[in-house]
C-alpha positions as CSV (number, residue, x, y, z in Angstrom):
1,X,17.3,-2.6,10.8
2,X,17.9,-1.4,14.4
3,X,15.9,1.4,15.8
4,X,13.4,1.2,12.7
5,X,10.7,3.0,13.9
6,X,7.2,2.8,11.8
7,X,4.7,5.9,12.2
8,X,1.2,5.5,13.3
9,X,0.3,5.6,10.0
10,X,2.5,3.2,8.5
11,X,1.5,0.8,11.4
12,X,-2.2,1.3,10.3
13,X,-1.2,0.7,6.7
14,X,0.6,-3.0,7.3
15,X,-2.1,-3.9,10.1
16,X,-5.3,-3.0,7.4
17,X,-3.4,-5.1,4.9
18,X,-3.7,-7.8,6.7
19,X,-7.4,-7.1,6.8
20,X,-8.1,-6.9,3.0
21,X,-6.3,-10.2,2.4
22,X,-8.5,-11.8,5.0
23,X,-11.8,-9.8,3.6
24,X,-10.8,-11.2,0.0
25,X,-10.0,-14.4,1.1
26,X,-6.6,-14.7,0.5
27,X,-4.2,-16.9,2.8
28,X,-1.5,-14.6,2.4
29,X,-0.6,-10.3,2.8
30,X,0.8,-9.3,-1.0
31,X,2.0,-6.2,-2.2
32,X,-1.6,-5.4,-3.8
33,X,-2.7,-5.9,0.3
34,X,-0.4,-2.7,1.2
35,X,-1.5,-0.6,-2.0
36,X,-5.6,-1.2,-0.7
37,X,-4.7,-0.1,2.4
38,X,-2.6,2.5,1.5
39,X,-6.1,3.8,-0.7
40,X,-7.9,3.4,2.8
41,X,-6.1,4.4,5.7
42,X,-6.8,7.4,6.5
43,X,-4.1,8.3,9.1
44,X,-1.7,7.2,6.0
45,X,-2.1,11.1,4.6
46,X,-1.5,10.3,1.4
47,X,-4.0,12.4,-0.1
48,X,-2.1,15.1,-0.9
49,X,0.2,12.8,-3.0
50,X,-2.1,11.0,-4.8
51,X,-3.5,14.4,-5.7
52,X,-0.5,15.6,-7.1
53,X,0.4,13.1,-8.7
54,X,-3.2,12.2,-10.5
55,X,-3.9,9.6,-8.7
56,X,-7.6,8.8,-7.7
57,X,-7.5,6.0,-5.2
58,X,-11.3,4.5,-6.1
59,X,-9.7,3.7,-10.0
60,X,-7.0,2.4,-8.5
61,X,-8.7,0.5,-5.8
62,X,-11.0,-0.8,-8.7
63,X,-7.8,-1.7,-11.4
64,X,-6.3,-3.5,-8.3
65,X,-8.8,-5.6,-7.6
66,X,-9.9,-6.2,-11.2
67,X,-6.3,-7.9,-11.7
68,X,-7.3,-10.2,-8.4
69,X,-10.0,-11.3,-11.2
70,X,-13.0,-9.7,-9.0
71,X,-15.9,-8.4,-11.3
72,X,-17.1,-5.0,-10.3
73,X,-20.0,-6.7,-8.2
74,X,-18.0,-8.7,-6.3
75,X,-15.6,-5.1,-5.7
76,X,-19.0,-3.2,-4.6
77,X,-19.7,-6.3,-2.5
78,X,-19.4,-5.9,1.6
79,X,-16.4,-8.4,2.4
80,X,-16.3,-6.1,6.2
81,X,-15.2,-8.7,8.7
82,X,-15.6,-8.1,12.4
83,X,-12.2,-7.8,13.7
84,X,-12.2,-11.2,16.2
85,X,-12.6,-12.8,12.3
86,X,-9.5,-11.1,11.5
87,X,-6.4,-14.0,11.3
88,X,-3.3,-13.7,11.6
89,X,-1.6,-14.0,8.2
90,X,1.5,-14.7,6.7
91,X,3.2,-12.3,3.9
92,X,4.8,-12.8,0.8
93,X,8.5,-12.2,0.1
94,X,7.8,-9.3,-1.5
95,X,6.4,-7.6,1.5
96,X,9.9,-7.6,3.2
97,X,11.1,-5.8,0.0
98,X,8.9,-3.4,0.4
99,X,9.5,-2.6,4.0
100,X,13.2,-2.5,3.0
101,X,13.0,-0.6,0.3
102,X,10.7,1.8,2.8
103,X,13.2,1.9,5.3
104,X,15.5,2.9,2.5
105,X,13.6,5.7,1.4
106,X,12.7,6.7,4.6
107,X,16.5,7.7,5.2
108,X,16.6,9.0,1.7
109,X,14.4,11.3,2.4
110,X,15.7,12.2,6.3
111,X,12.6,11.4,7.9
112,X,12.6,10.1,11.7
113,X,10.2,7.3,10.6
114,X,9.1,5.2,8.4
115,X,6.0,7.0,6.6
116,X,2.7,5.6,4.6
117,X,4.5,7.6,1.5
118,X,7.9,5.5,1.9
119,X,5.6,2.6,2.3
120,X,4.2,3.5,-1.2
121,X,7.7,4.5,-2.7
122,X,8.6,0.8,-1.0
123,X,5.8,-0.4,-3.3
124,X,6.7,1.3,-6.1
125,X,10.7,-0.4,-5.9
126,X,9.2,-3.9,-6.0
127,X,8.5,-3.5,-9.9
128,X,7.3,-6.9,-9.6
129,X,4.2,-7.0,-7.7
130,X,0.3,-6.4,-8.0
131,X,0.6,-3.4,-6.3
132,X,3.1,-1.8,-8.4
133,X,1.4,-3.3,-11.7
134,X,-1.9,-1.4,-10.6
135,X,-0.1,1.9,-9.7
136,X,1.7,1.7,-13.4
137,X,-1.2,1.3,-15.6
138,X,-2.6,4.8,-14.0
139,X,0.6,5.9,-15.0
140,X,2.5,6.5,-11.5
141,X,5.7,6.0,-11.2
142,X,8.8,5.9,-8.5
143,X,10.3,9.2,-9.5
144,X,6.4,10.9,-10.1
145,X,6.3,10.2,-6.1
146,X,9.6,10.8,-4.8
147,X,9.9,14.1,-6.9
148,X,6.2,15.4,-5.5
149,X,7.2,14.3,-1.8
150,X,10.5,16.3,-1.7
151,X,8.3,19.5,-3.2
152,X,6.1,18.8,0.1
């Protein structure tokens, strides 16, 4: 994985997951982490994609955290910590799958860097987690993604 380089984007993307596990309380940055920031960030760019491929980020946002077991009033709750209150947190296993498997993509697809979108198509490889559970039951899928970015 020499000379991976991540775009600012991406970089926002793995820093703010790091935020919502700490803002749910969670010891630990999942998969389902990622995908909240992904829905988030804005310097991710990813709007365009979820557009075309029918996503809308709030009802995925909301189906995410609904399989964390949060009841829509705790997902409208304010959770904002200030960023000293931020800690440092470990990640799952999965996590390094999904950077693989964005690093993977990312040379699929011939780009310089590692994107937010091959951080999502890293998401949507790990059929396994939260993240790509949520993304699933609003009916996106690996290919749905890959075959809107290469029309980009």
């Amino acid at each position: 994985m020499a000379d991976v380089h991540f775009t600012r984007g991406a970089q926002r993307v793995l820093s703010q997951a790091g935020r919502e596990a700490a803002e749910l309380r969670h010891g630990i940055i999942g998969t389902e982490h990622v995908l909240l920031a992904l829905l988030d960030v804005p310097e991710a760019d990813l709007v365009t994609t979820f557009s075309r491929v029918g996503m809308v980020p709030g009802q995925v946002r909301s189906t995410t955290l609904t399989m964390l077991g949060l009841s829509p009033e705790e997902q409208s709750a304010d959770r904002t910590l200030a960023v000293e209150d931020v800690p440092e947190l470990p990640h799952t296993h999965r996590i390094n799958d999904v950077i693989e498997g964005a690093i993977v993509e990312s040379r699929d697809l011939n780009t310089a860097s590692v994107t937010a979108t091959c951080l999502l198509l890293g998401l949507l490889r790990e059929r396994h987690g939260v993240a790509a559970e949520a993304l699933a039951r609003h009916g996106i899928s690996i290919e749905m993604v890959r075959e809107v970015v290469k029309a980009q």
